[in-house]
N, C-alpha and C positions, 0 to 999 in steps of 0.2 A: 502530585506531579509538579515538577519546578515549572515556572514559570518563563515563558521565553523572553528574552529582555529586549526590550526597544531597539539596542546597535545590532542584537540578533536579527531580529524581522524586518530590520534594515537592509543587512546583508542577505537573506533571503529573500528580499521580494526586488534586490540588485540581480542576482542570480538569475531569476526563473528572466525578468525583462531581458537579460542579456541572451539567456537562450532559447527565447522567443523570438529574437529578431535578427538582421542578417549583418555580422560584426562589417564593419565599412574599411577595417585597417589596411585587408590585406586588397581588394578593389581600388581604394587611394591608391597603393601604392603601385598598383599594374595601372592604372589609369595613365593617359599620354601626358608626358611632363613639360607645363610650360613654364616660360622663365618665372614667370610670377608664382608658381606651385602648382598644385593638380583639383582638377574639379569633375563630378561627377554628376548626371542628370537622374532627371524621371526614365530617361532611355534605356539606365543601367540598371535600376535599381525601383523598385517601387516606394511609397510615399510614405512609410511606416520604418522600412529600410532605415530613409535617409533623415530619419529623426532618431537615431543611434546617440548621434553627440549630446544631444540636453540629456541625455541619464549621467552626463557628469553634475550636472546641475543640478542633481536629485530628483528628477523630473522622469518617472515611468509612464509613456507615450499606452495610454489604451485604444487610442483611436486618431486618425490623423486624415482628415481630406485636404485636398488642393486642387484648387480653380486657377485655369491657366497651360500657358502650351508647355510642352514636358520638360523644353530647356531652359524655363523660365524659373524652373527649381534645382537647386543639387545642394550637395556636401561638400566642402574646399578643404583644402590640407597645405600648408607650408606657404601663406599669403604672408609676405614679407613687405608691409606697411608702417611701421613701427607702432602699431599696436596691438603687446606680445597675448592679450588674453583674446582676439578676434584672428590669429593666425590661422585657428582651425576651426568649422563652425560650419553653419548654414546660408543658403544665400538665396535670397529671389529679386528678380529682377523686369523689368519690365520690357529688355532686350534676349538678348541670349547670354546664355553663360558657358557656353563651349562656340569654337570657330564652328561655320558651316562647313559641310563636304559638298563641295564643287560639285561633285556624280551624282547626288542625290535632288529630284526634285521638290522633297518635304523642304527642302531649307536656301527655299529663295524668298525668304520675310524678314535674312539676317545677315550679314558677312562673317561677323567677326565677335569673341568675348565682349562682352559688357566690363569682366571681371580679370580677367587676366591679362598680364601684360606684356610687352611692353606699353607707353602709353604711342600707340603710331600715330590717331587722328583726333581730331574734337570731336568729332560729330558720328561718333559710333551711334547708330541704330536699329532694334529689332523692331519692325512695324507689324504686329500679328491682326490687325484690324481686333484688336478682343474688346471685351468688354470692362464696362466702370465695374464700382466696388460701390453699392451706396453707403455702407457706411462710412468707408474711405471717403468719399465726393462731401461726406457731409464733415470730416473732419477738416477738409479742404478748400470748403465753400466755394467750387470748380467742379466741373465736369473731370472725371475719370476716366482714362483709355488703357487697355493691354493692362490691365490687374493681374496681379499674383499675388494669392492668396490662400495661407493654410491657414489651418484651423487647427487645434489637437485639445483633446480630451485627454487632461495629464492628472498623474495621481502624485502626488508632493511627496517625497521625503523628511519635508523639512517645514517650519511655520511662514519660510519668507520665500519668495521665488525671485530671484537676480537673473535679470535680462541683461548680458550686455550687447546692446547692438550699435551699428556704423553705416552711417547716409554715403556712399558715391555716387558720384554723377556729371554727366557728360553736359548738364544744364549751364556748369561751372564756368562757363568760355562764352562768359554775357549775357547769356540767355535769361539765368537769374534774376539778374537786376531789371531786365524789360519783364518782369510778370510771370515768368514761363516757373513757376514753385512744385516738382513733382510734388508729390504726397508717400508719407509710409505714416507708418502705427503699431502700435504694439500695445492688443489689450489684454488684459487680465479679469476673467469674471464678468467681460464687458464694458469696463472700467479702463478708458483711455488710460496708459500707465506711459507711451512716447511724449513725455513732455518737456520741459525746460523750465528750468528753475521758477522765471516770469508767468509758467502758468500754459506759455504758448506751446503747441503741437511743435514736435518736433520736423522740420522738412528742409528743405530747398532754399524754401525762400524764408525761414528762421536761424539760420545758419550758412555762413558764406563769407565772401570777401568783403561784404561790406555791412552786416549785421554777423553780431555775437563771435568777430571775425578770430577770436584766440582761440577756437572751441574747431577752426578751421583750419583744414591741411592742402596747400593749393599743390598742383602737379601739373604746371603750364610754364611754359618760358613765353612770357607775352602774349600771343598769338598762334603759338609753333606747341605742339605737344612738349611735356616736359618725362626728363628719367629720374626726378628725384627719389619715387614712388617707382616700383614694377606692377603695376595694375594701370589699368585700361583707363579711371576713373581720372577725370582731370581736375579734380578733388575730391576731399573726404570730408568728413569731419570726424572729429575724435572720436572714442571709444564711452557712448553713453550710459547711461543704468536706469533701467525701470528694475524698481523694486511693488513687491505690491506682498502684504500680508495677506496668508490663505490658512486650512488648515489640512493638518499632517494628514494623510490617507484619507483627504475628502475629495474626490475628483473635484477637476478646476477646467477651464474651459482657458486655452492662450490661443491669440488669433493676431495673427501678423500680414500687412498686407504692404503693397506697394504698387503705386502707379505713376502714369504720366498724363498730364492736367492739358487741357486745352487744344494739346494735338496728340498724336502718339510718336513723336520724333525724340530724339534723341534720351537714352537710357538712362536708369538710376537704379540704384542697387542696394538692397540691405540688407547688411551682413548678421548674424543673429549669433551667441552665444550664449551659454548658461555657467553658472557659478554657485557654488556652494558657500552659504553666508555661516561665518564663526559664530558656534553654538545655537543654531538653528535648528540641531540633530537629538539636543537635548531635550 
């Protein structure tokens, strides 16, 4: 009997994950459309769902929890920041990522996107009273409030796993420089992998207007919200990479979280995607 060949059991084990789980395309695109693009929650969709896009990453989702209130997670499409490989991807936040409905009693802990824009105000926040993260708190050396955090049990395609993820936040309008450094992270196996070149955790208060400031995208006109950016976020930062070596069809453990440090005011955001590294498949 021939032997089935590697880019075969590739493409077979792409298949069965795809018709395993609930495709996102045709949802994004019935989703309500804001100027900043479309995003979709735990409301719409369940946690497994909305781990659809890291199978471009090579990354088959066998298992997926999240900690955290349900609009604190979604999948975004057509986020027009200029940066083209985070336009469509995952997001969690520590505010909301869809507006509130005015009618509805569940969503008086939020008004407005974290993530979607325009940018109207500084001081967007979800206050869910939630809880820290300790690992988060420990990568933070702070108290943690309103955590969102998944977790996934992923099976690799490939020997290397490419994270690219992206810090927003509403911290960015001074708050930063007096102390106030949300937290996010991104580990692999357990193994911090959100970090910076120097070693330091990627966050807030390691990137900004006035540390690591090239690496930083501002979206304020002084004091007044800024339209440079069509996102909520009164800055970003670039488009980072955790890389981390694994191996091919050994499940692997990715766990991404993000919070707010010291109080639970004002939101931060981290955008998450996946990428496929040249000759990794071999």
């Amino acid at each position: 009997m021939q032997k089935t060949s590697r880019k075969t059991a590739v493409r077979r084990a792409i298949a069965i994950a795809l018709a395993a789980t609930i495709p996102l395309t045709g949802i994004l695109a019935a989703a309500p459309a804001g100027a900043a693009g479309r995003v979709i929650t735990l409301r719409d969709v369940n946690v497994r769902a909305l781990t659809v896009p890291l199978l471009a990453g090579g990354l088959i989702v066998t298992n997926a929890s999240f900690r955290g209130n349900d609009v604190q997670m979604g999948a975004y499409a057509g986020l027009d920041i200029g940066q083209e490989r985070l336009r469509h991807g995952l997001a969690l936040s520590t505010g909301s990522l869809i507006d509130a409905d005015p009618n509805s009693d569940a969503d008086v802990d939020f008004t407005s996107s974290a993530l979607l824009g325009p940018n109207d105000k500084l001081t967007t926040t979800g206050d869910f009273g939630g809880e820290g993260d300790e690992a988060l708190t420990e990568v933070a050396g702070t108290s943690t409030y309103d955590t969102a955090t998944l977790t996934l049990t992923v099976l690799p395609l490939t020997r290397k796993i490419e994270i690219s993820y992206l810090v927003g936040s509403e911290e960015y309008a001074g708050w930063s420089e007096r102390g106030y450094h949300d937290a996010v992270a991104v580990w692999v196996n357990g193994e911090l992998c959100s970090t910076l070149p120097s070693g330091e955790p990627t966050g807030v208060g390691t990137i900004g207007p006035g540390v690591n400031a090239d690496l930083y995208n501002n979206n304020m006109d002084g004091q007044n919200p800024g339209t440079q950016f069509d996102t909520e976020f009164n800055g970003f930062t670039d488009q980072l990479t955790c890389s981390a070596e694994v191996t091919r069809f050994k499940r692997s453990t990715v766990t991404f979280a993000v919070g707010d440090t010291q109080d639970g005011h004002l939101d931060t955001t981290l955008l998450i995607s996946t990428r496929l590294s040249r000759g990794t498949l071999r």
